[in-house]
Backbone bond lengths (Angstrom), bond angles and torsions (degrees), N, CA, C in turn:
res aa  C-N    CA-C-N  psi(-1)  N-CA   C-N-CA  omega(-1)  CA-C   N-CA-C  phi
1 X - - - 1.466 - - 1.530 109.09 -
2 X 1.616 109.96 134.53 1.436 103.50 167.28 1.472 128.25 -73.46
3 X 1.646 100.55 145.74 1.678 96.16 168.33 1.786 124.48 -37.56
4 X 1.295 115.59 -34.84 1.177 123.56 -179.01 1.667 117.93 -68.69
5 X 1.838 119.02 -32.39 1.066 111.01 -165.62 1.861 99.54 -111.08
6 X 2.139 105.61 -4.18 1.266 105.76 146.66 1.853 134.88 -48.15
7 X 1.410 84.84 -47.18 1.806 103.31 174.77 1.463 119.97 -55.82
8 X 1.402 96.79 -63.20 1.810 104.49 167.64 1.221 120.86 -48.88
9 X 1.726 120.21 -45.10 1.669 109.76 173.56 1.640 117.93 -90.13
10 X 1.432 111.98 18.84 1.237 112.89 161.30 1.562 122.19 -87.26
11 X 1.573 106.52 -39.55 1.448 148.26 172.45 1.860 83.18 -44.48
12 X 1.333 99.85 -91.89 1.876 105.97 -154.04 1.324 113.10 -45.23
13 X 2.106 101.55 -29.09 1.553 104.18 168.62 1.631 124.34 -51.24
14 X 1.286 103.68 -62.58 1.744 113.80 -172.38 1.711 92.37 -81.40
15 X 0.768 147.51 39.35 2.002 157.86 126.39 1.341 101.37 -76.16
16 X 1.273 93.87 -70.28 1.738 104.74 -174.69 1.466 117.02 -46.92
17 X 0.979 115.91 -32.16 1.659 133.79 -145.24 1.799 97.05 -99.57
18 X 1.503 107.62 -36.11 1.685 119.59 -163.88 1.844 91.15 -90.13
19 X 1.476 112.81 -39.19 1.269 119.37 179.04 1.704 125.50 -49.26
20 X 2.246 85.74 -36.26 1.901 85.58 177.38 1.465 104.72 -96.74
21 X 1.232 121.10 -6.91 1.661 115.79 -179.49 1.399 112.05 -77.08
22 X 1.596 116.62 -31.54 1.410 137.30 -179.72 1.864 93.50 -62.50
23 X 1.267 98.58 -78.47 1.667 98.53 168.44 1.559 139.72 -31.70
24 X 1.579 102.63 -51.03 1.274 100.55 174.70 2.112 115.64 -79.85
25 X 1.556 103.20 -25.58 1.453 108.14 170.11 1.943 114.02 -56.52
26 X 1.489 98.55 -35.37 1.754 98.93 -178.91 1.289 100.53 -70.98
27 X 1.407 127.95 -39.13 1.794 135.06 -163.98 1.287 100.10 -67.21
28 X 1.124 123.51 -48.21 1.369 121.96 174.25 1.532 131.05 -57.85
29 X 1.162 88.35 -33.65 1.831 109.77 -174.07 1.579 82.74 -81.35
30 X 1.015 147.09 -92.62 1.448 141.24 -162.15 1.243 106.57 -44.15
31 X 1.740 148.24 -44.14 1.226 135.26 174.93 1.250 115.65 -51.81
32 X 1.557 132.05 -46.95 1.193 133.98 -171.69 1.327 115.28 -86.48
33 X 1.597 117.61 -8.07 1.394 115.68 -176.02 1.685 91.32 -107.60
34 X 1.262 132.81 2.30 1.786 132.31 151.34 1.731 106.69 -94.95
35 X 1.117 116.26 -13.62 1.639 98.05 172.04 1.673 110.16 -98.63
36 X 1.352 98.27 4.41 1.718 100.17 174.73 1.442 103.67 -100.12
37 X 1.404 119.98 -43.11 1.272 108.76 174.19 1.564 115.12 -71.13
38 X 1.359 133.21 -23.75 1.348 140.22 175.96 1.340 113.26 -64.04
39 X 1.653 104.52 -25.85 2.174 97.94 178.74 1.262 117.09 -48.95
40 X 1.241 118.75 -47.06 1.300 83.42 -165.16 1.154 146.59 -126.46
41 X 1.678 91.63 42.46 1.232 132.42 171.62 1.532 107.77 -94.17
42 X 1.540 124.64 -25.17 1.434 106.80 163.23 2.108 99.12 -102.44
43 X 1.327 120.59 44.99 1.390 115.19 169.21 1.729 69.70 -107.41
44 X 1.291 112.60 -60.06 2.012 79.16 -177.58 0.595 158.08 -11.75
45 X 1.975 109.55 -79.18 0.889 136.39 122.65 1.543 138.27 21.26
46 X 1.543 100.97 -59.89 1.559 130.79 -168.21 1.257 104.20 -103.53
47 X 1.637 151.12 -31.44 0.771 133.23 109.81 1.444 142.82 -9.74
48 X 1.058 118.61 -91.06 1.922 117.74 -179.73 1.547 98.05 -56.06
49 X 1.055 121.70 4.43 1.502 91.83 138.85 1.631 139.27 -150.20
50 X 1.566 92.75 50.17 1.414 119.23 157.51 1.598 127.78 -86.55
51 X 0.874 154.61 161.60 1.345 148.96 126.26 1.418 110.37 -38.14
52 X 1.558 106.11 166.69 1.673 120.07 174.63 1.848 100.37 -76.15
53 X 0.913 113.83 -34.91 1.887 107.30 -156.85 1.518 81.88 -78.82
54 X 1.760 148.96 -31.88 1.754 144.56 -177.37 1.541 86.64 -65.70
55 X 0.911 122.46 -61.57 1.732 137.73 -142.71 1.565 96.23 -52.35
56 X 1.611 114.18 -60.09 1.681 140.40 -179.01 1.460 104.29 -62.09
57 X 1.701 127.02 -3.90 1.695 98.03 -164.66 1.188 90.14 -91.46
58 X 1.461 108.06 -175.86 1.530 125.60 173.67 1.333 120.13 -135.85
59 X 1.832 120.27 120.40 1.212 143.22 -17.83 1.389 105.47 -17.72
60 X 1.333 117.56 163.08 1.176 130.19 152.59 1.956 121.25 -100.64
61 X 0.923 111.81 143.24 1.700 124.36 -148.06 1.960 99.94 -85.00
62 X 1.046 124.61 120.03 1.449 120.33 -164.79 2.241 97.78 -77.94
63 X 1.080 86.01 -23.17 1.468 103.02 -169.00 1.724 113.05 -132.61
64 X 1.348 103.87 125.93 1.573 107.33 -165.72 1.985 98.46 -61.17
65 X 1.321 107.60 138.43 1.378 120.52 156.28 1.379 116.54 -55.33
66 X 1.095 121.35 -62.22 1.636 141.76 160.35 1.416 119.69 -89.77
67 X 1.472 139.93 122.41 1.353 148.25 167.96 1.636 109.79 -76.98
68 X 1.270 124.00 77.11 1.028 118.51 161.48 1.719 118.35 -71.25
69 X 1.412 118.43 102.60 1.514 130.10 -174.78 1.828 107.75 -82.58
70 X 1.652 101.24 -34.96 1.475 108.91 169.20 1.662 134.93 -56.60
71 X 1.604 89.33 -11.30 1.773 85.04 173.63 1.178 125.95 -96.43
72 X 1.657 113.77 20.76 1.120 131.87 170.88 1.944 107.88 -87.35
73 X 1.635 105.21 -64.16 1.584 91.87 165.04 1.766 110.54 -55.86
74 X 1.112 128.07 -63.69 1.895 111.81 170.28 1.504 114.53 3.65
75 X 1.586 97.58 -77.27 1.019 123.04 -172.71 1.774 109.15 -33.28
76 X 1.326 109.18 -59.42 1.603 131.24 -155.22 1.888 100.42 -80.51
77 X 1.448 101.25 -17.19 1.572 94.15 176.17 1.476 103.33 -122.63
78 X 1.269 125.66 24.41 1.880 126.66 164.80 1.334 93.17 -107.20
79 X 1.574 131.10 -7.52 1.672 95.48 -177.02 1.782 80.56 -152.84
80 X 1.553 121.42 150.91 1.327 130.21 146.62 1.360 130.82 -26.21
81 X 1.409 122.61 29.93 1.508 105.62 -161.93 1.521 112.62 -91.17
82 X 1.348 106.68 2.10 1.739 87.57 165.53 1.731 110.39 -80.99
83 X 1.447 123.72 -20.86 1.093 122.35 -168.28 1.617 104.31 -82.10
84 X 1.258 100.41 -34.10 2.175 110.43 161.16 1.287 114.82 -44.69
85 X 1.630 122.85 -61.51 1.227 140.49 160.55 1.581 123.92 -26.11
86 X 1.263 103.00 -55.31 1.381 120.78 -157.66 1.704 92.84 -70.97
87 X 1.413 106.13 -39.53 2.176 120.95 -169.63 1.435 93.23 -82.10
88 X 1.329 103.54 -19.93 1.723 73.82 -170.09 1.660 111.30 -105.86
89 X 1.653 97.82 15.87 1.389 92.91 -176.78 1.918 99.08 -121.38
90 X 1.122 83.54 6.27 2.012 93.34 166.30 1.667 93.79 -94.93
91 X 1.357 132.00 -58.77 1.087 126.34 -166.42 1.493 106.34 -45.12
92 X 1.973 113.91 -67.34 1.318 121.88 -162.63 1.532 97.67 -58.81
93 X 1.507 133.23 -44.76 1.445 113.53 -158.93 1.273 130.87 -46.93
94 X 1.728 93.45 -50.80 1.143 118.80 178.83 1.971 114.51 -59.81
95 X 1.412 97.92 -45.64 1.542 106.57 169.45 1.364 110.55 -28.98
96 X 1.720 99.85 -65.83 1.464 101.72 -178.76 1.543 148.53 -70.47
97 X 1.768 108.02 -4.99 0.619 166.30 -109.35 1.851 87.36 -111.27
98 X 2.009 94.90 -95.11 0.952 121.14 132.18 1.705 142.55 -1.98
99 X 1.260 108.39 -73.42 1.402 130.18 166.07 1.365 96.96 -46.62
100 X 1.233 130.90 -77.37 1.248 150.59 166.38 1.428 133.74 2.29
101 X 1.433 103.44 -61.53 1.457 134.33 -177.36 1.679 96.68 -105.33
102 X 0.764 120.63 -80.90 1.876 125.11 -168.42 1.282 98.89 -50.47
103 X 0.939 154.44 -37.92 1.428 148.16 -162.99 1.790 98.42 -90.71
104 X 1.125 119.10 -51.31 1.813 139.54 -168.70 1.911 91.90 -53.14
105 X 1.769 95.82 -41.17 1.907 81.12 -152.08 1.720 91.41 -93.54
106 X 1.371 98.85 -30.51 1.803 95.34 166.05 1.228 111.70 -33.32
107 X 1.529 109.91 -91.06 1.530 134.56 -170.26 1.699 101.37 -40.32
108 X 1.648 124.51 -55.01 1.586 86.86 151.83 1.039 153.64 -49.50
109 X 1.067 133.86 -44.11 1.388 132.74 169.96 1.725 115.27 -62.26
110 X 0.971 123.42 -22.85 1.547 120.23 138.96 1.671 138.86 -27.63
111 X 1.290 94.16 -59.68 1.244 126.83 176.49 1.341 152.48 -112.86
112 X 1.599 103.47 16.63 1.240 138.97 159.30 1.361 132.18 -146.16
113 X 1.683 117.52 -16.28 1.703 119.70 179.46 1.265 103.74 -103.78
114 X 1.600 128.44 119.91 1.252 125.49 176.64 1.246 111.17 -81.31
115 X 1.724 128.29 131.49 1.099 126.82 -172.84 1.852 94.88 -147.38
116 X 1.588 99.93 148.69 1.860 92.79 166.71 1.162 107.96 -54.99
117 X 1.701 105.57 160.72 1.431 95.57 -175.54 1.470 137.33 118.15
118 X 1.493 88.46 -69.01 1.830 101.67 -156.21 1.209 104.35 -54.49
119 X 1.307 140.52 -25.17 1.525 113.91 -159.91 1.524 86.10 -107.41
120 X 1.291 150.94 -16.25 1.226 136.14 150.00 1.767 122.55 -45.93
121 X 1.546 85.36 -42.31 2.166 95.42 -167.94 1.749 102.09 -66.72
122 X 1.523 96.65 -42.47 1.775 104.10 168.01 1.284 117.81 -38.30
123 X 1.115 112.26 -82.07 1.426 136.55 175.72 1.771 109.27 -30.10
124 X 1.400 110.06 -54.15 1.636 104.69 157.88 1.298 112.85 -47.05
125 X 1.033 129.97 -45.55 1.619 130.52 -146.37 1.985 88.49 -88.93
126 X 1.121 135.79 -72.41 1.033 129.64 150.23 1.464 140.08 12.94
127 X 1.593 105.20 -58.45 1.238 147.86 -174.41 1.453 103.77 -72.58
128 X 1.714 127.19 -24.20 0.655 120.30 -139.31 1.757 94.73 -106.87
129 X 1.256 98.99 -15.00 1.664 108.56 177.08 1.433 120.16 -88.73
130 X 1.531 97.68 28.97 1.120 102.83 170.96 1.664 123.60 -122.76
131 X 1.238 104.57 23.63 1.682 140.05 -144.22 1.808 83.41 -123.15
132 X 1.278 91.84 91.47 2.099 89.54 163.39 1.665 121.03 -45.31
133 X 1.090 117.82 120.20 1.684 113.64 176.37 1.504 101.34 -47.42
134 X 0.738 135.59 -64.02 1.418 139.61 -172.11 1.412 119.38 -36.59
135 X 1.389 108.43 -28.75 1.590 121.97 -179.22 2.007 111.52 -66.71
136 X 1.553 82.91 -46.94 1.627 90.99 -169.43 1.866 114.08 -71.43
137 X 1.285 98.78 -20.87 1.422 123.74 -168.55 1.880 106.84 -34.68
138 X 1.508 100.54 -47.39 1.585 90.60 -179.47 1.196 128.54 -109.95
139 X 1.730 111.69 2.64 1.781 118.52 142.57 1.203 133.39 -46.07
140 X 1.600 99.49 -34.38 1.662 117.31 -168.76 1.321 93.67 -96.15
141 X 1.161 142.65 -48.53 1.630 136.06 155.65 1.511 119.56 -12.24
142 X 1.189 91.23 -69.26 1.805 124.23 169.39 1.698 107.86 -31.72
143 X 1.429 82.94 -83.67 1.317 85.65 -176.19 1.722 126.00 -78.64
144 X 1.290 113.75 -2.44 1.621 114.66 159.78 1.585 116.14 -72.65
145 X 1.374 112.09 -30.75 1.401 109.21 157.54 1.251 161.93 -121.05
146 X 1.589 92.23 33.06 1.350 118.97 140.85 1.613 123.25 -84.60
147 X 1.438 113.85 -12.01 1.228 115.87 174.14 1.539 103.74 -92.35
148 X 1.166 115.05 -23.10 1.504 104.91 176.32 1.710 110.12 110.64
149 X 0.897 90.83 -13.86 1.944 95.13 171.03 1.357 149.81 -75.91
150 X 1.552 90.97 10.48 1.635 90.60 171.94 1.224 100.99 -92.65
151 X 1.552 108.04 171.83 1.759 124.00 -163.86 1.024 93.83 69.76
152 X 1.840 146.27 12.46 1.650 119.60 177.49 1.656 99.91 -122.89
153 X 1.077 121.92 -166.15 1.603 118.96 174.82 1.870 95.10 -116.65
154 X 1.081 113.11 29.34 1.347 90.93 171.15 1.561 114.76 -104.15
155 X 1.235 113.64 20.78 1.388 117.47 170.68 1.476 120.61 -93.87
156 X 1.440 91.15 -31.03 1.593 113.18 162.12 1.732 120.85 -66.81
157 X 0.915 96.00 -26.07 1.743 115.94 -159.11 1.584 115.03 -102.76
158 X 1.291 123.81 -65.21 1.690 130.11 155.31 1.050 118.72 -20.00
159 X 1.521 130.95 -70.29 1.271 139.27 -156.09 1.461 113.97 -69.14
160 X 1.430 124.03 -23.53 1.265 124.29 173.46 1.934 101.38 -71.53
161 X 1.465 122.34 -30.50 1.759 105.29 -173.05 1.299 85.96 -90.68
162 X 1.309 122.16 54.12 1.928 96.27 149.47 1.751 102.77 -164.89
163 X 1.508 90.87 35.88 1.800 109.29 154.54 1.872 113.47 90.14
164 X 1.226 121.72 151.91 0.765 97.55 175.39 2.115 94.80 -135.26
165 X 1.254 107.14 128.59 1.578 109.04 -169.84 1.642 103.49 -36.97
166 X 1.168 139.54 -40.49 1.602 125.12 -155.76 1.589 104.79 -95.23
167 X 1.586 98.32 -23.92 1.762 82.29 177.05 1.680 113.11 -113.89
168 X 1.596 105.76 28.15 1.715 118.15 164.18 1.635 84.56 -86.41
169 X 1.339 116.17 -50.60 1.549 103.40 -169.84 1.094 136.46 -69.49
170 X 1.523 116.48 -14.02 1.486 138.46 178.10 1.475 88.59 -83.40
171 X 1.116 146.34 -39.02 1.712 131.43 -158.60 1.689 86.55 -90.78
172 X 1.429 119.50 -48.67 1.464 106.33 -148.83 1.769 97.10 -69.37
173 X 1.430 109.49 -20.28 2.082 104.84 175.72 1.020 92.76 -60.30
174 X 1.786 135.67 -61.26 1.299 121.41 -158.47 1.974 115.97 -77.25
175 X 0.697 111.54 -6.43 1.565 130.66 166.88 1.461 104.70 -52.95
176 X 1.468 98.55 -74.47 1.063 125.05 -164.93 2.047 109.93 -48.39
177 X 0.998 100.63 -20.32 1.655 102.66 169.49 1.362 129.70 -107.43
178 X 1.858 100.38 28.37 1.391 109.25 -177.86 1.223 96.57 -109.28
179 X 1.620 121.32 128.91 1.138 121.07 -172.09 1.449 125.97 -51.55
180 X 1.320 137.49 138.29 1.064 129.62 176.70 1.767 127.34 -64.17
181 X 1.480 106.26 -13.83 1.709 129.84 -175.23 2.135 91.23 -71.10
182 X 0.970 103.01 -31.11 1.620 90.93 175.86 1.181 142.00 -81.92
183 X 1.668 110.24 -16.77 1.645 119.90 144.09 1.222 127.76 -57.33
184 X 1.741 114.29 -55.21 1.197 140.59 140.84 2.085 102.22 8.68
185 X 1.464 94.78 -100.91 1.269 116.16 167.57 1.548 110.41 -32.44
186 X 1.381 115.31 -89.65 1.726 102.83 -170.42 1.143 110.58 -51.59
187 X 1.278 137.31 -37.43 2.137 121.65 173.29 1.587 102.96 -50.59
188 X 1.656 113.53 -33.81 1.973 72.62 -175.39 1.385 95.60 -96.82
189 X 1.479 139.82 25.23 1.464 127.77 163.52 1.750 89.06 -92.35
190 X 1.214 135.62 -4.72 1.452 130.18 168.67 1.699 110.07 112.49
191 X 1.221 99.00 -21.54 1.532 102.94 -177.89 1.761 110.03 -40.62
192 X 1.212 112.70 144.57 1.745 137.32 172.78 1.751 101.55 -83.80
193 X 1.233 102.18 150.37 1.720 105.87 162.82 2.216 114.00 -49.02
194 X 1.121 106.59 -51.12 1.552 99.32 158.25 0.963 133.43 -46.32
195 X 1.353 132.59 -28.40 1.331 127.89 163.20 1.169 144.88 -110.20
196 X 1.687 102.27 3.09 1.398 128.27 161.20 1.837 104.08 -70.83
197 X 1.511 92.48 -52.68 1.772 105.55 175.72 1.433 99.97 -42.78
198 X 1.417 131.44 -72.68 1.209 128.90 -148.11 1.768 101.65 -91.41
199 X 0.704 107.95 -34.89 1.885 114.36 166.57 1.508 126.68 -45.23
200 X 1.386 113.42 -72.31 1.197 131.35 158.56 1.133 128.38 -58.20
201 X 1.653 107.26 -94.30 1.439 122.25 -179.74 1.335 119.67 -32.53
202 X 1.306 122.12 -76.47 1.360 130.93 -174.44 1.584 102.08 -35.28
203 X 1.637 117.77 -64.04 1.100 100.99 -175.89 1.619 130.07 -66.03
204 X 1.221 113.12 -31.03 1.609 124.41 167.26 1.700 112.89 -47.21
205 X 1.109 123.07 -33.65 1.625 146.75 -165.25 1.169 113.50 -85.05
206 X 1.682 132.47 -12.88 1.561 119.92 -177.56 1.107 119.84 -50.05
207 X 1.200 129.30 -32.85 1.737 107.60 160.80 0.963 138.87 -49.99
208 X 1.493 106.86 -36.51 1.422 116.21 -176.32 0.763 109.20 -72.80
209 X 1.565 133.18 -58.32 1.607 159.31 160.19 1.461 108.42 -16.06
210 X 1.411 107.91 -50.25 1.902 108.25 -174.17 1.128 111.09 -80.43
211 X 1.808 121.33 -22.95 1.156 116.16 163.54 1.356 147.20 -75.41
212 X 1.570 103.85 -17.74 1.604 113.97 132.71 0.942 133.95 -38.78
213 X 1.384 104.77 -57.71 1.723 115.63 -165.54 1.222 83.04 -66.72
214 X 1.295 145.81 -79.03 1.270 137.58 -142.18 1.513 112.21 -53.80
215 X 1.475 117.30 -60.80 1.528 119.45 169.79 1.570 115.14 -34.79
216 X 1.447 113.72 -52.64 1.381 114.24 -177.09 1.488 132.98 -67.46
217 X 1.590 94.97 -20.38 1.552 107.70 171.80 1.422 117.94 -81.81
218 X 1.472 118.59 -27.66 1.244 146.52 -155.05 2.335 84.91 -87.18
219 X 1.439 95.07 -66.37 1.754 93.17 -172.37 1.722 98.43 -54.61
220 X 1.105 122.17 -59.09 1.823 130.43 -147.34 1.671 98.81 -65.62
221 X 1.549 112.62 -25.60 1.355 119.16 -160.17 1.359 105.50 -101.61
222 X 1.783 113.22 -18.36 1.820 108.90 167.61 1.152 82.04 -105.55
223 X 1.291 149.03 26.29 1.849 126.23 -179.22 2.056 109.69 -70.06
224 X 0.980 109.68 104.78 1.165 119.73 176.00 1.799 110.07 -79.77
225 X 1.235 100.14 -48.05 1.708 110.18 -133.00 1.695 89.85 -82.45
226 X 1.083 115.78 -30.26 1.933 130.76 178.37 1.558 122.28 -73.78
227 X 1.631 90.13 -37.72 2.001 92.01 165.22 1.744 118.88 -75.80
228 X 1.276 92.87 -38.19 1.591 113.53 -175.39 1.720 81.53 -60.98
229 X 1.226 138.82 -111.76 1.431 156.09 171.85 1.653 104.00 29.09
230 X 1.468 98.73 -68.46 1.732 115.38 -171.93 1.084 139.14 -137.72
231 X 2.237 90.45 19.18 1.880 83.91 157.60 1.525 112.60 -122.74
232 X 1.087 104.18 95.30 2.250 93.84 159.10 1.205 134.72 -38.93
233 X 1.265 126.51 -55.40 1.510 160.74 -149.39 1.505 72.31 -81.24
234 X 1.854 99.13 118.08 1.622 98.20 174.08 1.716 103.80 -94.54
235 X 1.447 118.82 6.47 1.434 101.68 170.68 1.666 99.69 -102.52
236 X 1.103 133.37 53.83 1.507 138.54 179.13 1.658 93.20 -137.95
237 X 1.750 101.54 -11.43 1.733 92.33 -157.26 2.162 99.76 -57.03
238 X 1.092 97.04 -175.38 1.740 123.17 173.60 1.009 99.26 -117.73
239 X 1.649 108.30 165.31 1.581 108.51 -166.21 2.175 97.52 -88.88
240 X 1.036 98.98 7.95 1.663 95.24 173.39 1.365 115.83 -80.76
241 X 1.370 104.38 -47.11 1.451 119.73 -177.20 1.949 86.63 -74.28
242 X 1.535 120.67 -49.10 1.781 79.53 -172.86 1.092 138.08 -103.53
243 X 1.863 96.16 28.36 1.617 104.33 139.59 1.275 131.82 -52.38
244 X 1.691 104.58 -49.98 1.519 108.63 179.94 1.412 124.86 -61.18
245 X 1.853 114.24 -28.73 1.503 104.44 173.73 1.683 106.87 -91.68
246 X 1.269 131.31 -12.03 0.973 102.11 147.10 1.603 163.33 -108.21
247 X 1.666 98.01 39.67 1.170 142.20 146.79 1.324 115.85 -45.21
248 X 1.689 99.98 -69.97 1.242 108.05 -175.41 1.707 104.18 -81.22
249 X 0.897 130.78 5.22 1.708 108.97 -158.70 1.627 79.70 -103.61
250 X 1.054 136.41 -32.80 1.229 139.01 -144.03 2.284 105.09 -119.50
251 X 0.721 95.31 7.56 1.736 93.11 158.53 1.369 100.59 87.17
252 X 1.723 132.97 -16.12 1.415 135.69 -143.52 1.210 106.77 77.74
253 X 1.388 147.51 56.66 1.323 126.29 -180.00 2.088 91.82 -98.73
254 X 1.561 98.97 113.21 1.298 106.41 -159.31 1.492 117.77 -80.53
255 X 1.488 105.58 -2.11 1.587 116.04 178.68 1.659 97.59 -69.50
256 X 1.173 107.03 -43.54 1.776 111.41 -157.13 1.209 112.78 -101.93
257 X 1.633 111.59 -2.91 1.717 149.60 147.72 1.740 110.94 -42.58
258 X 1.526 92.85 -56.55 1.571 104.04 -167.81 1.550 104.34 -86.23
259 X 1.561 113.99 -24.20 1.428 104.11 -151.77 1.546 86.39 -92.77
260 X 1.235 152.75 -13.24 1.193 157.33 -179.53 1.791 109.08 -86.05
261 X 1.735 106.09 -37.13 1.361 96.55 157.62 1.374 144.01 -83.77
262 X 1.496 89.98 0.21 1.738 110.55 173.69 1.531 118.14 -82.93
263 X 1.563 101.26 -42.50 1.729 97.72 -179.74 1.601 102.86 -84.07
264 X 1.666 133.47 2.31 1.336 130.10 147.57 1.155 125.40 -63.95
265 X 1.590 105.91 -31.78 1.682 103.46 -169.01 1.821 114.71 -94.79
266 X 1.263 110.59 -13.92 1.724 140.14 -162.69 1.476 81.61 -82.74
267 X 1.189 176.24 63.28 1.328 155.93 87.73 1.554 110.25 -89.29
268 X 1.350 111.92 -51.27 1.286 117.08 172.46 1.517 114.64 -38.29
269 X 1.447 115.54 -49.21 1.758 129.93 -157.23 1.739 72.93 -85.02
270 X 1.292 128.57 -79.80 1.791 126.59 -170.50 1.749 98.80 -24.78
271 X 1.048 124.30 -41.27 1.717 105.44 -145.31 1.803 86.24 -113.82
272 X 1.095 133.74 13.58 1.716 132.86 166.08 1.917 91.15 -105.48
273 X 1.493 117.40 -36.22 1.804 98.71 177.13 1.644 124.30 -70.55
274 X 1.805 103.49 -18.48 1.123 108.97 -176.83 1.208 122.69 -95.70
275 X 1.640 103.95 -3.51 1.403 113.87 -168.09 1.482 100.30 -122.48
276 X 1.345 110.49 14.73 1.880 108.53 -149.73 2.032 109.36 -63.16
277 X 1.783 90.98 -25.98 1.546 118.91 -172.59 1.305 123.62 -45.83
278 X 1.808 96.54 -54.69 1.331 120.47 -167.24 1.655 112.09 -68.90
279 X 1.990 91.60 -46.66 1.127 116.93 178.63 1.694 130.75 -36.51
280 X 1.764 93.96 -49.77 1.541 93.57 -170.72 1.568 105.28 -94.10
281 X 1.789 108.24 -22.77 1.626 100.69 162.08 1.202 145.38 -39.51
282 X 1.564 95.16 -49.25 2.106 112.29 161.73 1.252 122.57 -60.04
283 X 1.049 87.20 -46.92 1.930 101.06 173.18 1.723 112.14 -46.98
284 X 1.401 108.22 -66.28 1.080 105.21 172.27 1.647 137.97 -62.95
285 X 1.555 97.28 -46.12 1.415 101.85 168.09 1.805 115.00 -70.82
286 X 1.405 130.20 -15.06 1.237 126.02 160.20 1.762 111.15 -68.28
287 X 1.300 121.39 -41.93 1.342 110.79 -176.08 1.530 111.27 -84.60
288 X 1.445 118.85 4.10 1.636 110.28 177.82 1.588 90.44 -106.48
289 X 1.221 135.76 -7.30 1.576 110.79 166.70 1.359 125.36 -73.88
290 X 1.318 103.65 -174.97 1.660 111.28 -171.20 1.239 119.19 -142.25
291 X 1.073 130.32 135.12 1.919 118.35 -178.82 1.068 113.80 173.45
C-alpha cells in the first residue's frame, strides 16, 4: 500500500472513530439526563411500596427492602377511588371531546374560509394567551354562579366546546399544509365547508388531532385547581381533589400517598406510549408550517 492511500485510510479511520465517540458521548448524555428525569418517578414508585417504619429510616433506601405490592389494594379500600376515577373520566372525556371538535372546525375556518377580518379576529384570539389564568379565575366564578353551576361539572366541561386559543393555532398550522386543490374538488362534487371539515380534514389531521387529545386529557385529568374551585359534593370529587382528602383523612401515610399517586399518574404515561407517534408527528409538522 502507498504512503498516500496509507494517509487516506488513516484519515476515514480517525472520522470514523470521532463519529462513534461523538455518538456514544450524545448516548450517554441522553441516558443520564432520562435517569435524572425518571428519579422521581421511581422514588414513588419505591415508596408505595415500602412500609412507614423503611420510609422513616435514615439513610433512606433507594430500593424497598421489602416489596409491599398490598398497599396498592390498601390504598383502593381507604379512599373511594374508583368512584374518583369513574368523575374524572366523565369529566376528561368529554373535555376532550370538546377540545376535539370545537377547536378542529374553528382552526378551519381560520385557515381555509376567507372572510373580512380573519387575520385581525385571529390575532384577537391569539392575544388571548396572553391573559394569566389566574386573572380570569374570579369573573368565571362570578359568572358560574349566577348561572347556577357550581357543585356541577359543567364549569369544567363547557369551556372546552367553545375553543381554546393555543390549540385553534396548533390545528390551523397543521391545516394550513392541506392543499387547497381539495376543497376546490369537493365544492364541485357539492360538498359545504361542514363536510369538507369533517370529510377531509379531520381525517387528514390525526396527528394533530391526537395531539390535542393528548394535551387535553393530560390538563382535565391532572386538573386540580377547577374541581377544588366548584365542586363541594365530595361524591362529584376527581381523583385530584381525592388525593387531597385522602392526605388528610389518613395522617400522610406516604406509602399509600404514592401508591394512589401512581395509579393517577399510570394512564396519563399509558396513553402518551400509545399515542407517542401521532404525538411527536403534529408537533413537528405543526412547528414546520407557515401562515
Amino acid at each position: 500500500m502507498s504512503v498516500k492511500a496509507q494517509k487516506q485510510n488513516n484519515y476515514f479511520e480517525s472520522v470514523k472513530f470521532k463519529k462513534k465517540m461523538g455518538q456514544s458521548i450524545v448516548l450517554i448524555v441522553l441516558i443520564a439526563g432520562s435517569l435524572l428525569i425518571l428519579s422521581p418517578i421511581w422514588w414513588m414508585i419505591a415508596t408505595s411500596l415500602k412500609d412507614m417504619k423503611e420510609i422513616m429510616t435514615y439513610p433512606p433506601t433507594f430500593i424497598p427492602k421489602e416489596w409491599h405490592w398490598e398497599n396498592y389494594l390498601t390504598t383502593l379500600e381507604k379512599g373511594p377511588f374508583l368512584k374518583y376515577t369513574m368523575n374524572t373520566l366523565f369529566i376528561t372525556s368529554l373535555v376532550v371531546l370538546g377540545n376535539v371538535f370545537a377547536n378542529s372546525f374553528i382552526a378551519y375556518g381560520f385557515a381555509k374560509i376567507q372572510f373580512k377580518g380573519r387575520n385581525v379576529l385571529f390575532g384577537i384570539v391569539l392575544a388571548t394567551m396572553m391573559i394569566p389564568g389566574f386573572v380570569t379565575l374570579i369573573p368565571q366564578y362570578v359568572l358560574y354562579a349566577k348561572l347556577g353551576w357550581l357543585n356541577t361539572y359543567l364549569p369544567l366541561i363547557l369551556p372546552a366546546f367553545f375553543g381554546s386559543a393555543f390549540f385553534i393555532f396548533l390545528l390551523r398550522q397543521f391545516f394550513l399544509t392541506i392543499p387547497n386543490e381539495l376543497i376546490e374538488a369537493a365544492k364541485i362534487d357539492g360538498a359545504n365547508h361542514l363536510i369538507i371539515w369533517w370529510k377531509i380534514f379531520v381525517p387528514l389531521s390525526k396527528p394533530a388531532i391526537a395531539t390535542v387529545a393528548i394535551l387535553s386529557f393530560n390538563g382535565a385529568w391532572n386538573d386540580f385547581l377547577g374541581p377544588l374551585l366548584f365542586i363541594n359534593d365530595e361524591s362529584l370529587f376527581t381523583l385530584q381533589l381525592g388525593l387531597q382528602v385522602f392526605k388528610g383523612q389518613n395522617d400522610t401515610q406516604w406509602n399509600f400517598l404514592m401508591a394512589g399517586s401512581i395509579m393517577v399518574l399510570l394512564p396519563v404515561i399509558m396513553l402518551f406510549f400509545f399515542f407517542q407517534r401521532y404525538f411527536i408527528e403534529g408537533m413537528n409538522l405543526t412547528a414546520g408550517s407557515k401562515g
